[in-house]
C-alpha positions as CSV (number, residue, x, y, z in Angstrom):
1,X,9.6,9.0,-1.3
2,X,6.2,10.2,-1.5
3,X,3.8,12.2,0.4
4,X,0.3,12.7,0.8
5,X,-1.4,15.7,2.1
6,X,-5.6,15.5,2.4
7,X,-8.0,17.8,3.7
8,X,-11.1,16.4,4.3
9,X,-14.1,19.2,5.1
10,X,-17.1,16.7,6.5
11,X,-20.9,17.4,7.8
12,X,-20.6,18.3,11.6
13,X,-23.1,15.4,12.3
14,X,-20.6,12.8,10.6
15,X,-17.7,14.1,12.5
16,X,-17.7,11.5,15.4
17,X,-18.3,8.7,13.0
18,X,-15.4,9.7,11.1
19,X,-12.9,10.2,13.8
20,X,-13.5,6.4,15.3
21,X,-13.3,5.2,12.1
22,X,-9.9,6.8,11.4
23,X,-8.7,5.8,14.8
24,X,-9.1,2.3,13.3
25,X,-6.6,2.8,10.7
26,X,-4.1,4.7,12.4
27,X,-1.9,1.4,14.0
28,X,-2.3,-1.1,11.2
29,X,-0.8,1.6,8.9
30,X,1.4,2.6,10.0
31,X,2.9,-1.6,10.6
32,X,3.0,-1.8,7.3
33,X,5.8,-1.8,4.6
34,X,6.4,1.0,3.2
35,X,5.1,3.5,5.9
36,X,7.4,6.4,7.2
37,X,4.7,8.8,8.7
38,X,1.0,8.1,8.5
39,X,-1.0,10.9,11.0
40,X,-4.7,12.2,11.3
41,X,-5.8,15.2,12.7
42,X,-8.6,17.4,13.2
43,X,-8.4,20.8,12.3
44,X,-7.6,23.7,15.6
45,X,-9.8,26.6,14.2
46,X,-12.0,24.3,11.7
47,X,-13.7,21.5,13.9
48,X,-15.1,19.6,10.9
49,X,-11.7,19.8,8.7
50,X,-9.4,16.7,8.9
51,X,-5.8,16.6,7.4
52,X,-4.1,13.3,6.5
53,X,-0.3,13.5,6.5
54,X,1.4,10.7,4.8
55,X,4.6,9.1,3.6
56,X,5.9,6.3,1.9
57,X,8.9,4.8,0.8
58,X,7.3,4.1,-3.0
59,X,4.1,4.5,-5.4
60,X,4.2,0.8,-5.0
61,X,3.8,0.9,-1.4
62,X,0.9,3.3,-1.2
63,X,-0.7,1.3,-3.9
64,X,-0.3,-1.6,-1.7
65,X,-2.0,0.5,1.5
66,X,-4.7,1.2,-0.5
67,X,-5.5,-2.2,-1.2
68,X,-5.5,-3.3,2.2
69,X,-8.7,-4.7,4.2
70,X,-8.6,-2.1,6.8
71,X,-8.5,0.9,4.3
72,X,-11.2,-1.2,2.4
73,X,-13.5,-0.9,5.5
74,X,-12.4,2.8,5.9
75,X,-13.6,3.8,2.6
76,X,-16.8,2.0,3.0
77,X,-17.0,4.5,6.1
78,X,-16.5,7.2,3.9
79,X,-18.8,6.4,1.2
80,X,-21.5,6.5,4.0
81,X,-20.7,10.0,5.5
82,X,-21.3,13.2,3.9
83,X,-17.8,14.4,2.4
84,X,-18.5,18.3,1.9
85,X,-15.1,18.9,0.3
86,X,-11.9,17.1,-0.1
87,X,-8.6,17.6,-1.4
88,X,-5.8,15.0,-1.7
89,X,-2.1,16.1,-3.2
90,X,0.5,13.2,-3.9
91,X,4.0,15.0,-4.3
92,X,6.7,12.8,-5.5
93,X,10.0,14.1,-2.9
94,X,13.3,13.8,-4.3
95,X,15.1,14.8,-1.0
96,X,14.3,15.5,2.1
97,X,16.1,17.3,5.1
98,X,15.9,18.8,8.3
99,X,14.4,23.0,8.3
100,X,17.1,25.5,9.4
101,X,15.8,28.3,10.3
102,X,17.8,31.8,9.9
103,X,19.0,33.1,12.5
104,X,18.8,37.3,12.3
């Protein structure tokens, strides 16, 4: 499996723009193969923050995302806003589980 974390610092004036374009991808993404958790969200203390949380079942399958029309139309989007910082992480996730928390 592998996951995606991106934080995405834009100009306050692209903001809106950004968001409906994201809103976009959300449902088509998340249909397609591959796809175990795709989610956008904006930032509770940094209103012009985004963070992208992703998985997918391969490399193949997020290669295959990528290449899609609607994430072709996305990045267009991008290209035209004013992207002030950005940081994108792939991990590769041997195993995965549920958090136990101690109990004192």
């Amino acid at each position: 499996m592998l996951a995606i974390s991106a934080r995405i610092e834009l100009a306050s004036k692209d903001m809106a723009a950004y968001v409906a374009g994201a809103k976009k991808i959300i449902e088509p993404t998340r249909a397609e193969a591959g796809c175990q958790l795709y989610a956008i969200a904006v930032d509770i203390e940094h209103a012009n923050v985004i963070w992208i949380t992703e998985q997918w079942e391969s490399e193949e399958h997020l290669y295959a995302h990528l290449a899609t029309p609607h994430i072709a139309e996305f990045l267009a989007l991008c290209a035209a806003v004013e992207i002030t910082g950005m940081d994108v992480i792939k991990y590769d996730v041997s195993a995965a589980g549920p958090l136990e928390i101690p109990q004192s």
